[in-house]
C-alpha positions as CSV (number, residue, x, y, z in Angstrom):
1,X,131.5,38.4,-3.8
2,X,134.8,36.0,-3.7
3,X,134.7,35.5,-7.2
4,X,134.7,39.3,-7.6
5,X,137.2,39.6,-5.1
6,X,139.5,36.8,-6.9
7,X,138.9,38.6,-10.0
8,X,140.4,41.4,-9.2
9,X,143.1,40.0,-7.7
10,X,144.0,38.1,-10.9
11,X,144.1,41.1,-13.1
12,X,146.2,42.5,-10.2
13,X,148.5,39.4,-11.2
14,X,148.2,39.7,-14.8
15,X,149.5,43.9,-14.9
16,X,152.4,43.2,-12.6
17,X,153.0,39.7,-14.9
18,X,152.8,42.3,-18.0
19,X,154.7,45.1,-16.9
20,X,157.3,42.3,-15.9
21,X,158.5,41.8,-19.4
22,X,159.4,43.9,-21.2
23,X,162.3,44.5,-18.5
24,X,164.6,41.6,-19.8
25,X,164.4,42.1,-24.1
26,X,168.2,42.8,-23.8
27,X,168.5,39.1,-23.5
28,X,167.7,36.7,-25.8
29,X,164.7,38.2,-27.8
30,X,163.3,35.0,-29.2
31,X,162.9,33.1,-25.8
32,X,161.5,35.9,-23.6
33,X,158.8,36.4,-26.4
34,X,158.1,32.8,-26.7
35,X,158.0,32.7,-22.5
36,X,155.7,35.8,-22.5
37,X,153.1,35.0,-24.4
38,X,152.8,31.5,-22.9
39,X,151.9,33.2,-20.3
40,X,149.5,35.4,-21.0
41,X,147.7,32.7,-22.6
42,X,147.5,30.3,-19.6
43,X,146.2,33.8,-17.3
44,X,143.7,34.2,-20.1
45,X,142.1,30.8,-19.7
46,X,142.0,31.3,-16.1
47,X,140.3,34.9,-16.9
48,X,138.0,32.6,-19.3
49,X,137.0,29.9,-17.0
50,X,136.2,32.5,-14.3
51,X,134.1,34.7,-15.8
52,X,132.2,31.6,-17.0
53,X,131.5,30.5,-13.4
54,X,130.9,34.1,-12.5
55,X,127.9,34.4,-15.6
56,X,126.5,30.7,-14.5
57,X,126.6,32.1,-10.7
58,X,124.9,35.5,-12.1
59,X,121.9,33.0,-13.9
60,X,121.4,31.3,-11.1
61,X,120.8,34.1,-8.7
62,X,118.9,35.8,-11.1
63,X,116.7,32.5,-11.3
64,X,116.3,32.6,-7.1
65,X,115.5,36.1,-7.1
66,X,112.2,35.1,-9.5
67,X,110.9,32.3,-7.6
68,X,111.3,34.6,-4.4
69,X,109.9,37.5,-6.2
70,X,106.9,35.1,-7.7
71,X,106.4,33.9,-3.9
72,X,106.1,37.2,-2.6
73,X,103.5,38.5,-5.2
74,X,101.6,35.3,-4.0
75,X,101.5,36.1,-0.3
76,X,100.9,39.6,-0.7
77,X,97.2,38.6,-2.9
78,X,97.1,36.1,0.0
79,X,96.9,38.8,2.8
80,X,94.7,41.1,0.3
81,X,91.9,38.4,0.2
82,X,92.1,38.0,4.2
83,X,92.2,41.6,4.4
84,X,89.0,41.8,2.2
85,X,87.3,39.1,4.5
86,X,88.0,40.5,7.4
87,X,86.4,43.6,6.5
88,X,83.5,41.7,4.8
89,X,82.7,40.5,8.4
90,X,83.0,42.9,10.3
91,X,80.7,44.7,8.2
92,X,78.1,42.2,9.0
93,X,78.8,42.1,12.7
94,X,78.4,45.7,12.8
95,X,75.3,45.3,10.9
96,X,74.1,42.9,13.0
97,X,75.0,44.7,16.5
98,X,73.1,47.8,15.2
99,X,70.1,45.8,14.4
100,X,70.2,44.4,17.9
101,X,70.5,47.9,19.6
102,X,67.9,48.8,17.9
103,X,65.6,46.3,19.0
104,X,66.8,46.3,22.6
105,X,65.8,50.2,21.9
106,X,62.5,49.1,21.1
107,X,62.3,46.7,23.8
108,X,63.1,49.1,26.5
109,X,60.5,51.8,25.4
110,X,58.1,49.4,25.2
111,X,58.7,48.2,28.9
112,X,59.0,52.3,29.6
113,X,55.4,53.0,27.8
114,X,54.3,49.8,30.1
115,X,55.5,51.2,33.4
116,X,54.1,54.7,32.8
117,X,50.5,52.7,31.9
118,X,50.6,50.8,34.4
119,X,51.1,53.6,37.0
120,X,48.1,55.5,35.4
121,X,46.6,52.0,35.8
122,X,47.4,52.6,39.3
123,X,46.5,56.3,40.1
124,X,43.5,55.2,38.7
125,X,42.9,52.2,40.7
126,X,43.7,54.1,44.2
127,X,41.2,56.8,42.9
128,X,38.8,54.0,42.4
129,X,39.3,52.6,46.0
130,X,38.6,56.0,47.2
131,X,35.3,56.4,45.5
132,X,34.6,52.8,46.3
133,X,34.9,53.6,49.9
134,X,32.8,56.7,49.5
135,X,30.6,54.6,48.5
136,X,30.3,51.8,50.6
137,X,29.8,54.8,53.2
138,X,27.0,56.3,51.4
139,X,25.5,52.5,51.4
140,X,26.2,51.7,54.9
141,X,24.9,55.2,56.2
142,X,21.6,54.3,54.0
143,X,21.1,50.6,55.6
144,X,21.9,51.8,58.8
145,X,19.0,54.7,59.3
146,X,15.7,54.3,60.2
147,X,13.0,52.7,58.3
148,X,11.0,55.7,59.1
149,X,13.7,57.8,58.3
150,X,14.6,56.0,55.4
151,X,11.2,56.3,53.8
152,X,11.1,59.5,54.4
153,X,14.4,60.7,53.1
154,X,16.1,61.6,50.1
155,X,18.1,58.3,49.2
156,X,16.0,56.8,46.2
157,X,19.7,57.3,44.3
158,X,20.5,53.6,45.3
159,X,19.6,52.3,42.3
160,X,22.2,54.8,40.9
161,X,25.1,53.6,43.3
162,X,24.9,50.5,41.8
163,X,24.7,51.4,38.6
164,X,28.1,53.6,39.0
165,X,29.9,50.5,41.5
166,X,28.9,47.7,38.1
167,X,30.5,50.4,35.9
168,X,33.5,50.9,38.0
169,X,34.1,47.2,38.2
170,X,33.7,46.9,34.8
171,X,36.0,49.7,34.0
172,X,38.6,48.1,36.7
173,X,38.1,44.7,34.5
174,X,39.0,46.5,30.8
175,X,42.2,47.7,32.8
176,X,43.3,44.6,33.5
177,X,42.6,43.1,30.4
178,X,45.1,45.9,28.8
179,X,47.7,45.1,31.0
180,X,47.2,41.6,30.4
181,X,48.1,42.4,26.2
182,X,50.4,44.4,27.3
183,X,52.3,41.6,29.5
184,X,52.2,39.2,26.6
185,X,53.0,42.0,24.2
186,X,56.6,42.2,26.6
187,X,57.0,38.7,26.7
188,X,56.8,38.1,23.0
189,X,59.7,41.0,22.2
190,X,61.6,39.4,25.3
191,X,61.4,36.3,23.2
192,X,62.2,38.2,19.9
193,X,65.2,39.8,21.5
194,X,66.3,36.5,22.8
195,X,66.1,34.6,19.5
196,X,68.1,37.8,17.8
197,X,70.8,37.2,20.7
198,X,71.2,33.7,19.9
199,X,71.6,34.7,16.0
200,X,73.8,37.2,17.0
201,X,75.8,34.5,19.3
202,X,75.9,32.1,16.4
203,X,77.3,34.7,13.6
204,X,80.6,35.6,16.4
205,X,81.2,31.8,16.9
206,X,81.0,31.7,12.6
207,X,83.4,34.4,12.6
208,X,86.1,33.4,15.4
209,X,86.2,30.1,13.4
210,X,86.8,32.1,10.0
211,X,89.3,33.8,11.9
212,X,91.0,30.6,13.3
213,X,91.2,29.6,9.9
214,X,92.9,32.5,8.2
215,X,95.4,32.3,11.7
216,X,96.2,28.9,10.0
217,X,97.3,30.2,6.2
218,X,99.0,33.0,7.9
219,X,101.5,30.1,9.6
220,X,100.1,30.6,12.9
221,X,99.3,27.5,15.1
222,X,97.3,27.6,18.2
223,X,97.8,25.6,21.0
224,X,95.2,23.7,22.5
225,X,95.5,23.5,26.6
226,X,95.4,19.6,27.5
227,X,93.3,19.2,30.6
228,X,93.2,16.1,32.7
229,X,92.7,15.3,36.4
230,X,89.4,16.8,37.0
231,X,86.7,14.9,38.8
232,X,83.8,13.2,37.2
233,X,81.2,15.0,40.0
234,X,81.2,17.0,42.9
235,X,80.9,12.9,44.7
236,X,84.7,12.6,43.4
237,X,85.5,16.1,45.1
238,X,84.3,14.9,48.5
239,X,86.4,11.4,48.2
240,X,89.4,13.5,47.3
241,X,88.9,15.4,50.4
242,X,87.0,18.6,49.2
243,X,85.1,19.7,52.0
244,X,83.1,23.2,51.4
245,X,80.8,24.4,49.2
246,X,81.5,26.2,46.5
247,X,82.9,26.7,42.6
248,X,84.4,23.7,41.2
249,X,85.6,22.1,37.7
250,X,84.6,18.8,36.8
251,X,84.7,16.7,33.8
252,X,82.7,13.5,33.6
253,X,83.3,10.5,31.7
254,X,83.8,11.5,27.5
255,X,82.7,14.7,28.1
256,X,84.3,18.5,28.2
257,X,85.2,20.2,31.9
258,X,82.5,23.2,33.0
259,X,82.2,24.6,36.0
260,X,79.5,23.7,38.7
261,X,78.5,24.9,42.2
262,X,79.0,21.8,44.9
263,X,77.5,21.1,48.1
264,X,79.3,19.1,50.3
265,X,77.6,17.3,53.5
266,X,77.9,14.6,56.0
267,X,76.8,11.9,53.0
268,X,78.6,13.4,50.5
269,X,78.8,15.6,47.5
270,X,75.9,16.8,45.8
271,X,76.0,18.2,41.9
272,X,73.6,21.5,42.1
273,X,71.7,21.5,38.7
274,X,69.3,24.4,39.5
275,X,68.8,26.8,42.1
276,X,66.6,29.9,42.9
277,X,66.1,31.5,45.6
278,X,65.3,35.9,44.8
279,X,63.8,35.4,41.5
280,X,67.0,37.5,40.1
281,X,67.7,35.3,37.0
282,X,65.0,35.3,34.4
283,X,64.2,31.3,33.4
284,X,61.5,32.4,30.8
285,X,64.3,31.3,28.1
286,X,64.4,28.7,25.0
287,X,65.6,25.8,24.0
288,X,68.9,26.5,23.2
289,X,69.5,28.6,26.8
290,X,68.1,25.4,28.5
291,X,70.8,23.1,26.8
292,X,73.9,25.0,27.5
293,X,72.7,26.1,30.8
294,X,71.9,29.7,32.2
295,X,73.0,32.2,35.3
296,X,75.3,32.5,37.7
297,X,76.8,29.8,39.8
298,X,76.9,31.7,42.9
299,X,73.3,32.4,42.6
300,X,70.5,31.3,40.6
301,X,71.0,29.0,37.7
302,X,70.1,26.1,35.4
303,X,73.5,23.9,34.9
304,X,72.5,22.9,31.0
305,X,70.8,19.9,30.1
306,X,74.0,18.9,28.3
307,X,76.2,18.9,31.2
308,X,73.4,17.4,33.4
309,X,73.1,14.1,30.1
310,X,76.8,13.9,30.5
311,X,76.7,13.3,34.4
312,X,73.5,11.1,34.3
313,X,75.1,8.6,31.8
314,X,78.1,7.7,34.2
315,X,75.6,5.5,35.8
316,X,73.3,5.5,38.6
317,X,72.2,8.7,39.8
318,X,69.9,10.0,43.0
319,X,67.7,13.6,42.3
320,X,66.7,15.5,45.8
321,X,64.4,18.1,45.4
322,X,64.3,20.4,48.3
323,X,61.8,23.5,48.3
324,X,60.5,26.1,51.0
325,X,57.7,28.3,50.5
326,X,56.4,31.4,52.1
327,X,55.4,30.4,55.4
328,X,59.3,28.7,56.0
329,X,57.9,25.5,55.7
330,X,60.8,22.6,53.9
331,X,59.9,19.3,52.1
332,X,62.4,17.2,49.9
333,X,61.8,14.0,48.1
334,X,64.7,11.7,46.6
335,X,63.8,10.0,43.3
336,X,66.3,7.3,41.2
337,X,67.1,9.9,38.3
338,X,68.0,9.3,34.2
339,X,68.1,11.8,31.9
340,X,67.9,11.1,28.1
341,X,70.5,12.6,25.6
342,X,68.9,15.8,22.7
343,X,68.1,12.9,20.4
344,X,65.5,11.6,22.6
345,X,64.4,15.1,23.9
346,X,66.5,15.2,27.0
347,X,63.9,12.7,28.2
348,X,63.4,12.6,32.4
349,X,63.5,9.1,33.9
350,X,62.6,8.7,38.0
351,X,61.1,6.4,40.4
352,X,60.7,7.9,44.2
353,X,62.7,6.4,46.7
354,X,60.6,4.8,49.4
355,X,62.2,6.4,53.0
356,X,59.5,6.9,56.3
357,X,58.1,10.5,56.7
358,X,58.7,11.1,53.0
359,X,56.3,13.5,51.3
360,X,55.0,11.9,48.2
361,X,56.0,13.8,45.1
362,X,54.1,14.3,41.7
363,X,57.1,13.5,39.4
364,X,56.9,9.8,38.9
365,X,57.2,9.0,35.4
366,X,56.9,5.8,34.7
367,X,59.0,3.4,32.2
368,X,58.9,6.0,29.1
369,X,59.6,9.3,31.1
370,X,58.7,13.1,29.9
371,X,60.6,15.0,27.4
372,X,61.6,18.3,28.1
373,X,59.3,21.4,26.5
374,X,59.9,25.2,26.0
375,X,58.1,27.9,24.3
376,X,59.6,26.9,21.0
377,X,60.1,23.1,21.9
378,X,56.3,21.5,22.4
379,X,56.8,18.2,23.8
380,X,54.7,18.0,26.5
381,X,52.1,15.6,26.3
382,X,49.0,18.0,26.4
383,X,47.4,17.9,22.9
384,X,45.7,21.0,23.2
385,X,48.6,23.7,24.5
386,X,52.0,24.1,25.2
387,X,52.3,24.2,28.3
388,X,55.9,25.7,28.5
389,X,54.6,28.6,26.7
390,X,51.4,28.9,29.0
391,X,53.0,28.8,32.1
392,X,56.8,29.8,31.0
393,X,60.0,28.6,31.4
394,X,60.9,24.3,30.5
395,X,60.2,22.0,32.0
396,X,59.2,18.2,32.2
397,X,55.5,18.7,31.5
398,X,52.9,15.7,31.4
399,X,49.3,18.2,31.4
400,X,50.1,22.2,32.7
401,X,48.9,22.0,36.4
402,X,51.3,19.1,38.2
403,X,54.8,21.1,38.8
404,X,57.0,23.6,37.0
405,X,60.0,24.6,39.1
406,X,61.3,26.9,36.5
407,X,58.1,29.1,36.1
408,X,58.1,32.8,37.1
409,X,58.9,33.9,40.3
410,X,56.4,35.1,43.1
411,X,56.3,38.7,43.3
412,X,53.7,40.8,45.5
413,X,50.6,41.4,43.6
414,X,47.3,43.1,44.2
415,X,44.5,40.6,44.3
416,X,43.2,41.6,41.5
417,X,46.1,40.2,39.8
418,X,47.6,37.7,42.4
419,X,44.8,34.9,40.6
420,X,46.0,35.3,37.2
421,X,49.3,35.3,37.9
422,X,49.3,32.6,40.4
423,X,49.5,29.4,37.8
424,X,52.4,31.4,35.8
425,X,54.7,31.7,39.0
426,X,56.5,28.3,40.0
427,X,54.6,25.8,41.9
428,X,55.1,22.1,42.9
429,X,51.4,20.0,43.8
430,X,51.8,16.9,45.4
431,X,49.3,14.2,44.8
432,X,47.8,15.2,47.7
433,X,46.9,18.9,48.8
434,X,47.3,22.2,47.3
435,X,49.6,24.1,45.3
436,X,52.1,25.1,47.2
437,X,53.7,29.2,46.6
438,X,57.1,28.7,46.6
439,X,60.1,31.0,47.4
440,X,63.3,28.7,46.9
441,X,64.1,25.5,45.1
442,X,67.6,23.8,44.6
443,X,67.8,20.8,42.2
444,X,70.8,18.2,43.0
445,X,72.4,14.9,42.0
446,X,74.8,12.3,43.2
447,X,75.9,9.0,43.2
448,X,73.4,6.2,43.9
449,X,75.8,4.2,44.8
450,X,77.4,6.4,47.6
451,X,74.8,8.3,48.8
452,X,72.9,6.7,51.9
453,X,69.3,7.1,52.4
């Protein structure tokens, strides 16, 4: 624009030098001639020169205003192609949700078409018990009479009472095999389901890291929050001066900060690694649910087997085991505690601590320890079953009938099912007496080293 402008004000120069001229040819005519057209000649050059720098200013603008034009073209197929992508996915998470509804819609008529069988199961049963008791009345009445009267009367049908109490029992039996299928028909969709939920899971993380990546061509940095200053344990807390239970963030040693529930006493402060204590959290889950941990800290939950690896290997560690059981009776048991990393199977190392009054537990293991088994991880040391899958949830099994802390909770049961159901719930046996029917358990760790005995 100045060499426009300048331009302009040079041929402004050159009319007023031209009209100029011809105003003095009374004098003398060869000089002001001569004089005139010198000039013209240098304002032609200058007219000459500038419209050169002009056209070379014009080819170089010209030359910017392809490579900007190029660039462009090159973003814009750039943000078509991310476009496209983006689309592409959420096509296949759409996909995949609607595949998941539908088999959560599967799963939740089934568990209908259960519930309305087994309260015909029930009806049933009650009308059973009815005729059961007519029964025994009938019986009774006919023991109790006479013998004279007895021989004398009417009630040779005996015979046919038994016949019709064997059939009944019998009929009672083929009920409770069907809802025995139907049980483990539940539990194997519950299992499908789950595994769909972790594919599900997996895809989104897929896709937010697709994302993250695009956010990076599009010029977009993200900012990664630096944390430091967290404690390695809920131990750490209590020295700082944390004094009630609740919530906190830790970080141990080379490890990531997550969240655990802390109990703070008189010794210390004790890591919670599982609790349970209504049977409101379901622990029948798999392998993957056991390593990144389950629930909800201000109820029941299993901390991850990660998270518990990452505080076991900053050194010496104590594991206390409390539990109460129906009756409101309480036991606990210390044990020296290690726990093995994934490539060794998350394998459990303790030794019992010796203290007077103790109750001895059934968890010993011994120099080589028990790896941790679920329903789709078998590595428990029975040869013949898995043992996570027979009596649900994961746990450290050696055989399937010493502990499993993370089995089914107790429910109320008629006793025609309480016996069947009775090894699936979660039990502890200690080397000496009986199983024992649990109602709460709480799993937690601290520092060998600064917890007394």
């Amino acid at each position: 624009m100045k060499k426009a402008q300048l331009l302009i004000l040079l041929l402004m120069i050159l009319v007023h030098v031209g009209a100029g001229f011809p105003s003095d040819r009374r004098a003398i005519p060869g000089q002001d001639k001569h004089a005139s057209w010198d000039d013209v000649n240098v304002v032609a050059h200058g007219l000459l020169q500038l419209g050169q720098g002009l056209k070379e200013h014009v080819d170089k603008t010209k030359t910017q205003m392809r490579d900007v034009s190029s660039k462009l073209k090159a973003f814009n197929n750039t943000m078509a192609e991310l476009e496209r992508r983006q689309q592409e996915q959420d096509k296949v998470l759409k996909a995949t949700g609607e595949e998941v509804e539908k088999r959560v819609k599967m799963a939740l008529e089934l568990a209908e078409g259960l519930r309305v069988k087994v309260e015909e199961v029930k009806k049933q049963s009650e009308d059973m018990h009815s005729r059961m008791d007519w029964l025994e009345e009938k019986v009774e009445a006919v023991l109790t009479e006479p013998a004279v009267d007895r021989n004398n009367s009417s009630h040779s049908g005996i015979p046919l009472i038994e016949t019709l109490v064997v059939a009944q029992n019998r009929r009672i039996d083929q009920l409770v095999e069907k809802i025995k299928q139907q049980q483990d028909k539940l539990e194997k969709q519950s299992l499908h389901l789950q595994a769909l939920q972790n594919k599900v899971a997996h895809k989104r993380v897929k896709s937010h890291r697709r994302r993250d990546e695009e956010t990076a061509l599009r010029g977009e940095a993200e900012q990664s929050q630096a944390t430091s200053g967290f404690a390695r344990d809920c131990h750490d807390l209590f020295v700082r001066g944390q004094r009630s239970n609740g919530i906190y963030k830790i970080q141990p040693e080379n490890s990531q900060p997550f969240n655990v529930f802390c109990e703070m006493t008189s010794e210390g402060g004790w890591t919670v690694i599982q609790k349970r204590q209504d049977g409101s959290q379901n622990f029948n889950q798999l392998w993957e649910s056991y390593k990144k941990g389950f629930g909800s800290l201000n109820g029941e939950f299993w901390l991850g087997l990660e998270n518990i690896h990452s505080l076991s290997k900053q050194g010496h560690y104590i594991l206390q085991v409390e539990l109460s059981d129906q009756a409101g009776e309480q036991q606990a048991v210390r044990y020296q505690f290690q726990l093995d990393g994934e490539e060794e199977k998350f394998t459990l190392h303790l030794e019992q601590e010796s203290s007077p009054g103790a109750q001895e537990g059934i968890m010993t293991t011994g120099a080589s320890g028990l790896p941790f088994s679920t329903a789709d991880r078998d590595n428990d040391l029975a040869a013949d079953v898995n043992c996570a899958e027979l009596l649900t949830g994961g746990w450290w099994f050696s055989s399937c009938g010493e502990s499993n802390l993370n089995g089914r909770y107790p429910r109320r049961l008629g006793l025609h099912r309480r016996h069947q159901t009775r090894t699936r719930a979660m039990f502890w046996t200690p080397t000496k007496g009986k199983n024992s029917s649990l109602m709460t358990t709480v799993l937690k760790i601290a520092p060998a080293t600064e917890i007394s005995s």
